[in-house]
C-alpha distance (Angstrom), angle and dihedral (degrees) to the residues before:
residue distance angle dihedral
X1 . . .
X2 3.97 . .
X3 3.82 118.4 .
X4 4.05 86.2 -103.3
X5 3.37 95.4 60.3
X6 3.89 94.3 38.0
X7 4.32 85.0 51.6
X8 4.34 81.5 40.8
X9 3.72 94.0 59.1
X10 3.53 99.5 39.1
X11 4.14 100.1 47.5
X12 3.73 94.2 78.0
X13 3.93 101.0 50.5
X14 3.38 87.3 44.0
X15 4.18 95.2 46.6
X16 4.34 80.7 54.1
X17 3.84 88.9 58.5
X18 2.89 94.6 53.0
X19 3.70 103.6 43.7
X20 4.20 80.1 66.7
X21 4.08 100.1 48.5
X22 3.13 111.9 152.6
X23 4.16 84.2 -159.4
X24 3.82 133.6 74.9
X25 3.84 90.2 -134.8
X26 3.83 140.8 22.8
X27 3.71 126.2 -128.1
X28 4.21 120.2 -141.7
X29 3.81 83.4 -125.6
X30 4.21 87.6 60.8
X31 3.58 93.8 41.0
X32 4.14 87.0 53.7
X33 3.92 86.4 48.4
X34 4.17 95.2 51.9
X35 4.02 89.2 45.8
X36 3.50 85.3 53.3
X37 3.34 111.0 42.8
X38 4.10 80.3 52.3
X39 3.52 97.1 58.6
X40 4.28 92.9 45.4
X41 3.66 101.1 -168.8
X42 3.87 100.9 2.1
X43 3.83 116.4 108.9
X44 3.53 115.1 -108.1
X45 4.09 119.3 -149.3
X46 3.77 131.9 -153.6
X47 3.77 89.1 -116.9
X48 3.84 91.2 50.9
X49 3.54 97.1 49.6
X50 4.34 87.7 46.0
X51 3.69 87.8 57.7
X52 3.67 92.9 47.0
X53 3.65 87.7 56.1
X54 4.06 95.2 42.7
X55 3.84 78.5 56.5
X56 3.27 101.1 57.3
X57 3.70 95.3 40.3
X58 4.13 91.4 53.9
X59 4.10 86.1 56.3
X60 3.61 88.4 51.4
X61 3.40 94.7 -115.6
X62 3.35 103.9 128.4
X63 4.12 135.8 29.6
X64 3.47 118.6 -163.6
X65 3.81 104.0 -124.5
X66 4.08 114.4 -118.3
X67 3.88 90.6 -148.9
X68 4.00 89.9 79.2
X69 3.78 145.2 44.0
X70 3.60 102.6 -60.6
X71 4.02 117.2 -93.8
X72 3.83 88.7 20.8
X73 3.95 111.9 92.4
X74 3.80 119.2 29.5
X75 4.10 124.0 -156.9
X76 4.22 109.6 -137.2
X77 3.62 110.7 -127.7
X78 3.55 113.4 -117.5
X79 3.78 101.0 36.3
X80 3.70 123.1 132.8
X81 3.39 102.7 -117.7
X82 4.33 117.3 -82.9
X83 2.92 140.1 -114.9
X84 4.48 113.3 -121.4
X85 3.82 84.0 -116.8
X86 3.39 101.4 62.1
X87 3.74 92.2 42.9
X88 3.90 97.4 54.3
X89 4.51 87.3 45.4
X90 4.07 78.6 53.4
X91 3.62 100.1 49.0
X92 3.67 98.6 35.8
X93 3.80 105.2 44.2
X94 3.85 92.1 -164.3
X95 3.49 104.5 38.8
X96 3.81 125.3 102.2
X97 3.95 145.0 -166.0
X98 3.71 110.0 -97.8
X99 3.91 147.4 155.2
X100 3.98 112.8 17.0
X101 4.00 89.7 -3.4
X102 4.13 87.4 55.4
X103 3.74 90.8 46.0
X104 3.79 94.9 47.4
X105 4.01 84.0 48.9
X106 3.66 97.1 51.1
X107 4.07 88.4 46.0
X108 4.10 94.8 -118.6
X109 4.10 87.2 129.2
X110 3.46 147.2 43.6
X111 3.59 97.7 -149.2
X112 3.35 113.9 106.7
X113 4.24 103.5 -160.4
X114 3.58 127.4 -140.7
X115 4.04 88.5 -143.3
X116 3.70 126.9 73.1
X117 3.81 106.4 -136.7
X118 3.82 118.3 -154.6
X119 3.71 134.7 168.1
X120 3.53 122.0 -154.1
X121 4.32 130.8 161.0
X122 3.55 134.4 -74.4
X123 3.80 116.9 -87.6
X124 3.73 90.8 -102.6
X125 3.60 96.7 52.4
X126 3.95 100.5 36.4
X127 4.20 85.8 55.5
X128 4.12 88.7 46.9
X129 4.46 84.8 47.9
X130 3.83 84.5 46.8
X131 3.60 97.1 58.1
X132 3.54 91.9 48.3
X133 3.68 93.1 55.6
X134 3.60 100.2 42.5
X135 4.13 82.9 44.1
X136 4.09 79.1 63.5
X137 3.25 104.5 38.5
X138 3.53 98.1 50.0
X139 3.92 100.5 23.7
X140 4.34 103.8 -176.3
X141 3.92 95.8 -3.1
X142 4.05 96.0 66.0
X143 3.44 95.3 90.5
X144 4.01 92.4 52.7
X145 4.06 92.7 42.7
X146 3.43 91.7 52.7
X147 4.13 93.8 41.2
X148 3.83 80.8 60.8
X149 3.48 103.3 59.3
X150 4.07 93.3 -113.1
X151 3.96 113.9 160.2
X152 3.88 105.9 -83.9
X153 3.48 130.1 -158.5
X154 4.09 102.5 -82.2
X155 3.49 129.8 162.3
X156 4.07 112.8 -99.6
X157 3.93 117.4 -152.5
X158 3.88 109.9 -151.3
X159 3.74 135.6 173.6
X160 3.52 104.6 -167.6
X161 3.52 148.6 18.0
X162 3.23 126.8 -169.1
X163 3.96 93.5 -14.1
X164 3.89 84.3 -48.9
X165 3.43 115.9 137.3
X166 3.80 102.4 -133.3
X167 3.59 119.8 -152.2
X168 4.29 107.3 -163.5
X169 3.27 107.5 -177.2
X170 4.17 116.9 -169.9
X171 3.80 111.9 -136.9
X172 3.79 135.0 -171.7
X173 4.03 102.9 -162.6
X174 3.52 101.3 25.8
X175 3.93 124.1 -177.0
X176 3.69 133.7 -116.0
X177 3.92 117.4 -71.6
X178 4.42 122.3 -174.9
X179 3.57 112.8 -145.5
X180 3.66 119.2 -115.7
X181 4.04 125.1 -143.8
X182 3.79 97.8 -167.1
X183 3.06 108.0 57.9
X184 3.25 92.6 18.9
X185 4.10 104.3 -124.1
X186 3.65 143.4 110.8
X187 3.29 117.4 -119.8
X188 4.11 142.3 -174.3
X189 3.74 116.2 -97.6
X190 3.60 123.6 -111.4
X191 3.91 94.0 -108.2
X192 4.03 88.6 55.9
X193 3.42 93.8 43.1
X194 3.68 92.6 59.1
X195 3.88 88.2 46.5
X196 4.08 93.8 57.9
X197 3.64 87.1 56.4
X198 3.77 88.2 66.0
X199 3.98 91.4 31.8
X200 3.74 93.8 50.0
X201 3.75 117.5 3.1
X202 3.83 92.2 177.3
X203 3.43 102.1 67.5
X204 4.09 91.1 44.9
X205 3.87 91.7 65.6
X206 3.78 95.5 -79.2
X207 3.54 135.5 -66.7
X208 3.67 101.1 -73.9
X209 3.66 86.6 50.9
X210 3.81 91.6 50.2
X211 4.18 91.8 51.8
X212 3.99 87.3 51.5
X213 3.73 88.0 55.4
X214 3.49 93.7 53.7
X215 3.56 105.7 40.5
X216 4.52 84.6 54.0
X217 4.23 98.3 34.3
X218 3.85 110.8 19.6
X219 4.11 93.6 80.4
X220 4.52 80.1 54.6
X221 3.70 87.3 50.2
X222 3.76 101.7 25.9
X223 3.96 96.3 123.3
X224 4.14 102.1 41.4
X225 4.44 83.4 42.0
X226 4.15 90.2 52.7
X227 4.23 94.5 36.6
X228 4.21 85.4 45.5
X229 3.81 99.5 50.7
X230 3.64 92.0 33.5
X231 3.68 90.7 59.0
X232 3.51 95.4 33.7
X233 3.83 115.0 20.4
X234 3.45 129.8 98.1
X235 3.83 126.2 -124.5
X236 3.94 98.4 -92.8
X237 3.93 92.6 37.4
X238 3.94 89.4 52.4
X239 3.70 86.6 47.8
X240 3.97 88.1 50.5
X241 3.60 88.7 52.6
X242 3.84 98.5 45.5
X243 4.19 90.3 47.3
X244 4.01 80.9 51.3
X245 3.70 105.0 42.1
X246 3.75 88.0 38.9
X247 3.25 119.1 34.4
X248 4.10 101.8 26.3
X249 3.58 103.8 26.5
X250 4.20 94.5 35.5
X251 3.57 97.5 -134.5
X252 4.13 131.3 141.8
X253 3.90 135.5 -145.7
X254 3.82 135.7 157.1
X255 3.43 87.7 -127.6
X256 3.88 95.9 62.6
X257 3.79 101.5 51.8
X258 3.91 82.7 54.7
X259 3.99 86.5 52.4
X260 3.43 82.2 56.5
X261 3.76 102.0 52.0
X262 4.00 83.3 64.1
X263 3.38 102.7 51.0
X264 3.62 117.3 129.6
X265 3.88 131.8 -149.0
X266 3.95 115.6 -132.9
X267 3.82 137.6 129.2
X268 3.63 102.3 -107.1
X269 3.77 94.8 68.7
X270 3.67 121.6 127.7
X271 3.76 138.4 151.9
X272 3.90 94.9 -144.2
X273 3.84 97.0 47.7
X274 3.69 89.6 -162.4
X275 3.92 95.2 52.4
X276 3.41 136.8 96.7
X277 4.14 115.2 -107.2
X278 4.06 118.7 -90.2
X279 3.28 126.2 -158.6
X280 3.76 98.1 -118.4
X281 3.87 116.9 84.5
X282 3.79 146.8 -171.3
X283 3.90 109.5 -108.4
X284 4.07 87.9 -169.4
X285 3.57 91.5 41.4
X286 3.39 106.6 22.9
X287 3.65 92.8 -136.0
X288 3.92 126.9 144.7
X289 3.50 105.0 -127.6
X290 3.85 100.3 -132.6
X291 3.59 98.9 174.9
X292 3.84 123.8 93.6
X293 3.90 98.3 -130.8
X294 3.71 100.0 50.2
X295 3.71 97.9 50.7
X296 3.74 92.0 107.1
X297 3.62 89.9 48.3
X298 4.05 90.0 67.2
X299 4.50 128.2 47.2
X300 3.34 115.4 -104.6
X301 3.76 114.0 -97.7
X302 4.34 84.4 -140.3
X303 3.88 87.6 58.9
């Protein structure tokens, strides 16, 4: 069979799988994966897959997308147009919507942010998660795909999408995320989200913003915030989130006077860890209380 009439049989099946994506876009890695999964145990060639996309791209059927390296993410005809979320869950298989994007997703703010924030691994672990999947996707013809020089599942650094700013951020231990059909994302869960507001007020619309969010949602969330940074926090942010959940938004758990019991005394503790020190402090949780509107909520370190 010549490589036209390999590319001939294939274009159809491959035109009904995509007629069910789940995905606003198509990566060259996902196209190599359909063509082979059509041809089973026949090799398939760099040039073979090319043609398969110069195909597609003659029907109309594809558009490579100008927000990535060229011949690397595709747009699907037909699709109503997407949203930057679901294009960065596409693109980056492992990556998720966190910080400010989470909160604006799980309707705990009003701001709506100009930056798309997404967390995805560490380079180390995002190659060793990459394996797997191409190890799955492919199952015994990885080693030949790869041998030919077909697009593998690498890690793509973007910026923007769609005149999104896109904030990626590469974490080791990241938190738990749901998957979401419509749109079609990933997305951190509640508890985690409140936890990055401790871990990294700055990208959750500031610390102010992150005390307001409390003091209206935490009693809503109160179990899933105390079970997440219990699990997951370390000393100082569980000793953020016990001066919040305590002391500004009023609220009691078991779980926070054994926070409490832990707490340790040091110099280079602050509620906002961003902030500048302020001379007003946390006895209990020997926190400085570095934001404006809680001063009064602290004693005065000049008393």
């Amino acid at each position: 069979m010549t490589q036209t009439e390999t590319v001939n049989s294939v274009i159809k099946p491959i035109q009904e799988r995509m007629a069910t994506w789940d995905r606003p876009v198509i990566t060259a890695y996902e196209l190599g994966v359909l063509v082979a999964s059509e041809l089973d145990t026949k090799p398939i060639t760099a040039s073979l897959l090319n043609e398969v996309v110069r195909t597609l791209s003659s029907f109309g059927l594809i558009s490579p997308s100008k927000d990535f390296k060229p011949g690397t993410v595709f747009h699907l005809f037909g699709r109503v147009k997407s949203q930057a979320k679901e294009v960065a869950c596409s693109v980056d298989p492992f990556a998720y919507v966190s910080h400010l994007s989470a909160m604006e997703y799980h309707g705990i703010t009003e701001r709506f942010s100009k930056i798309l924030y997404l967390s995805t691994p560490s380079d180390q672990e995002w190659k060793e998660q990459a394996d797997g999947r191409m190890e799955k996707d492919l199952k015994p013809n990885k080693e030949s795909y790869l041998a030919n020089k077909l697009p593998a599942l690498k890690f793509q650094k973007f910026e923007r999408i769609d005149g999104m700013r896109v904030e990626l951020m590469r974490r080791s231990h990241r938190g738990a995320f749901k998957t979401i059909k419509s749109p079609s994302i990933r997305v951190a869960m509640i508890g985690r989200t409140f936890l990055d507001m401790l871990r990294e007020p700055d990208f959750c619309g500031g610390m102010q913003h992150v005390v307001d969010v409390y003091r209206e949602y935490a009693g809503t969330y109160l179990k899933l915030i105390v079970e997440e940074v219990s699990k997951h926090g370390t000393a100082i942010e569980q000793a953020r989130a016990g001066f919040l959940l305590e002391s500004v938004c009023g609220l009691s758990e078991p779980q926070i006077d054994i926070w409490a019991t832990s707490v340790q005394r040091g110099g280079s503790r602050k509620l906002d860890p961003q902030g500048e020190y302020a001379p007003f402090f946390s006895e209990r949780w020997a926190l400085s209380l570095n934001v404006p509107t809680l001063s009064s909520s602290g004693e005065s370190l000049e008393d």
